[in-house]
N, C-alpha and C positions, 0 to 999 in steps of 0.2 A: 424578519431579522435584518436582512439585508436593507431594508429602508429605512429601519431607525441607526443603523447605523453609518449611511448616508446623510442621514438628517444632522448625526451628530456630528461627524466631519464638518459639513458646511457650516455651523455654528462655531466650532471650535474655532476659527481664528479671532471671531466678536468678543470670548473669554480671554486670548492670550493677546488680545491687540493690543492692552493695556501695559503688561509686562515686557512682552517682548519686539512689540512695534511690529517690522517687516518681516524678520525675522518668524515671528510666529505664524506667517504664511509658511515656510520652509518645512518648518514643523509640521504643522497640519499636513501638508504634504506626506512628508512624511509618515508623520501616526497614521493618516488617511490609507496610505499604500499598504502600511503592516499589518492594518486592520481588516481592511478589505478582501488582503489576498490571505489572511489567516480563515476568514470566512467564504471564500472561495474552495481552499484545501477541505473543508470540512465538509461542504457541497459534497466534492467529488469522493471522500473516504464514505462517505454515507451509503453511496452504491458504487462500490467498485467492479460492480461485472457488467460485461455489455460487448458494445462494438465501436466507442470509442478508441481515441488516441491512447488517453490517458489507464482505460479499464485496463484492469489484470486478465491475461489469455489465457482463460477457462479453458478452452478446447487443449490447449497446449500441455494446459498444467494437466488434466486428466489423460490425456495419451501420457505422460509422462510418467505418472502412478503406475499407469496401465501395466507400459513394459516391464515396468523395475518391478508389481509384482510377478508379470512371466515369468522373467529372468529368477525369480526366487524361487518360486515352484519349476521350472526347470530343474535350477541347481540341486532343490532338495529331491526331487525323482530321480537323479542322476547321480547323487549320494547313496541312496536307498538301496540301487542295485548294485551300487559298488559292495553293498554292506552284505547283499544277500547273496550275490556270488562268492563272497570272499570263504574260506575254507576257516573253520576256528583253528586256533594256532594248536589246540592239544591232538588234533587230528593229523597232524603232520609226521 
C-alpha cells in the first residue's frame, strides 16, 4: 500500500504541472504529507499493544481493572456485613 502510494505522490506533480505550474509542487507536498501520515496512523491503530512509544499500556490498563474490581468486592463484603449485623427495625 505504502508504495503505490508513494509511486502516486511522485507522479502527481507531472498531472497538476499543467494547471497549476509551481505551485502544484506545494500541493503534492502537501497531499503527499496527508496521505502518508494518514497511512502511517493506520499502521500503528492496526496493533496497538506492545512496547512502543506510541502502544497503549496494557500492563497499566489491567492493573487498573484489577483494583477498581477489589475495591468493588471490598465495598460489596463490606455492605453485606453491615446488612447482617444490623438488627430488623421490628425487633427494636
Amino acid at each position: 500500500m505504502r508504495t503505490s502510494l508513494v509511486l502516486w505522490t511522485v507522479t502527481l506533480p507531472l498531472v497538476l504541472w499543467e494547471n497549476l505550474g509551481y505551485m502544484g509542487l506545494l500541493a503534492t507536498g502537501l497531499v503527499g504529507y496527508l496521505i502518508l501520515a494518514s497511512e502511517q496512523m493506520s499502521t500503528e491503530i492496526e496493533n496497538p499493544f506492545g512496547h512502543d512509544a506510541g502502544d497503549l499500556p496494557l500492563g497499566a490498563i489491567c492493573d487498573t481493572i484489577k483494583g477498581n474490581v477489589k475495591e468493588v468486592l471490598e465495598r460489596a463484603e463490606g455492605g453485606h456485613k453491615k446488612l447482617i449485623s444490623m438488627e430488623p427495625a421490628w425487633a427494636k
